[in-house]
N, C-alpha and C positions, 0 to 999 in steps of 0.2 A: 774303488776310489781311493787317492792316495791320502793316506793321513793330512798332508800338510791341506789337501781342499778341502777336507771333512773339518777341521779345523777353523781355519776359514772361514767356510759357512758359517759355523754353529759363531763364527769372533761377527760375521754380519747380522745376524740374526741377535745377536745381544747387541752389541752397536746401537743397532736399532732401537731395540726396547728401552736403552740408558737414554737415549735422546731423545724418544719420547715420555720417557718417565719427567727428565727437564723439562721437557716442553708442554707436554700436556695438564701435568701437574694431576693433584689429587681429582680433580672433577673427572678424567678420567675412569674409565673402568678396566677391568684385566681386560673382558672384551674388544673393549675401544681399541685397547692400545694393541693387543694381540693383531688385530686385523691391520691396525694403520705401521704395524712394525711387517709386517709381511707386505703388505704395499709400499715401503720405503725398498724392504730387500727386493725384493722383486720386480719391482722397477714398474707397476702395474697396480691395477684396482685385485683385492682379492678374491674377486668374482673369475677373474681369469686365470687361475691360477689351483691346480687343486690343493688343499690341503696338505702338507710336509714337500712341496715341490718349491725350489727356488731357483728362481730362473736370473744365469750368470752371464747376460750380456746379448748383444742384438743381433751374433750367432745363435741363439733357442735352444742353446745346447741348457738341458736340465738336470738338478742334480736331486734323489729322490731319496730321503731320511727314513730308514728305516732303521734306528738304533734304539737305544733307551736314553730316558729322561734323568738327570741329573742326579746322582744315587745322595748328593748331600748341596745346600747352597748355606754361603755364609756371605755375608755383606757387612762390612766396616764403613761404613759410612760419614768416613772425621770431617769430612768435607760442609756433609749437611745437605744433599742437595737431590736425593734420593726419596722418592714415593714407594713404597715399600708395600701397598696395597696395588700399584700398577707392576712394580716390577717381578717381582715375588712370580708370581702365574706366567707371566711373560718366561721367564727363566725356565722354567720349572716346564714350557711346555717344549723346551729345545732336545730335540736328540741327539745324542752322543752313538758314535758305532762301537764305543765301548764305555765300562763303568767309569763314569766322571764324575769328580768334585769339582762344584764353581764357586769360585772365591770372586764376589765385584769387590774390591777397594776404592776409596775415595777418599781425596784428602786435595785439604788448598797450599799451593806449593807456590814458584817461582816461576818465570820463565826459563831459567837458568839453571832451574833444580833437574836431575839424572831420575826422571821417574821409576826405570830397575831397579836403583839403588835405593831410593825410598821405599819402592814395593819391598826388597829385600832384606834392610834393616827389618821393616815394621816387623816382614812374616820372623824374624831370625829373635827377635823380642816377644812376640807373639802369638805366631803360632807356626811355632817348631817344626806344625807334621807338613806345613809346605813346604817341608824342604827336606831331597833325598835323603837318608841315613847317613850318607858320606859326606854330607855336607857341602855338597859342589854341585849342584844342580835343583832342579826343580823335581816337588815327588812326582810319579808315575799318576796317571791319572787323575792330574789337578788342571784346572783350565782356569786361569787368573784372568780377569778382566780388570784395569788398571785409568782412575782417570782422575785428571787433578782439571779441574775448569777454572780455575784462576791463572794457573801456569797454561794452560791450554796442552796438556798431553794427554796420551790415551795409549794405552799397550795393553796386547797380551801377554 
């Protein structure tokens, strides 16, 4: 499987879980939300669906997670808007097909604000090891998830 769907996946698979973590709020459990993030990706109840199988469209073509889980998670949360007893498990239960750091960020912006560029200052102020040694890209092995809900953006 190629990097950019492995990728992908694992950006729907958090997707998920950030929107439910909004939506469901603390009443929630990791459980809850585990199961109802896998039935948003999947398009399906998670009874139909085996366990690490996410199914990408109404071709049934499947894609099957056999990597490792998250070697580090860090969450910024300036925004506020983040349950961190739902999300936490959620994250933590995604596969990577290689060692990954996931960084969620959140913050209240504009509609008009460049959310890269806000990702990019905060990590260039704050934490430095997001960012290549050369200083021109992203480090290896980092998966940023990026979302401002007052500007309405969301990037990886």
């Amino acid at each position: 499987m190629g990097t950019f769907t492995a990728r992908f996946a694992a950006f729907l698979a958090l997707a998920a879980a950030l929107a439910l973590t909004l939506i469901l709020g603390p009443a929630a459990t990791g459980a809850t939300a585990a199961a109802s993030a896998a039935a948003i990706v999947t398009g399906t109840t998670t009874a139909a669906v085996p366990a690490g199988v996410v199914r990408t469209g109404e071709v049934r073509t499947y894609l099957v997670h056999t990597g490792t889980t998250p070697t580090d998670v860090v969450v910024v949360d300036r925004a506020g808007v983040l349950d961190l007893a739902t999300l936490l498990p959620a994250v933590r239960r995604i596969e990577f097909y290689q060692p990954t750091k996931v960084a969620v960020y959140t913050y209240n912006g504009t509609a008009s604000d460049n959310l890269n560029e806000e990702v990019l200052r905060y990590a260039r102020a704050e934490h430095p090891d997001w960012i290549s040694p050369d200083g021109q890209k992203w480090a290896d092995g980092l998966f940023i998830f990026a979302l401002d809900p007052v500007g309405r953006h969301v990037g990886t």
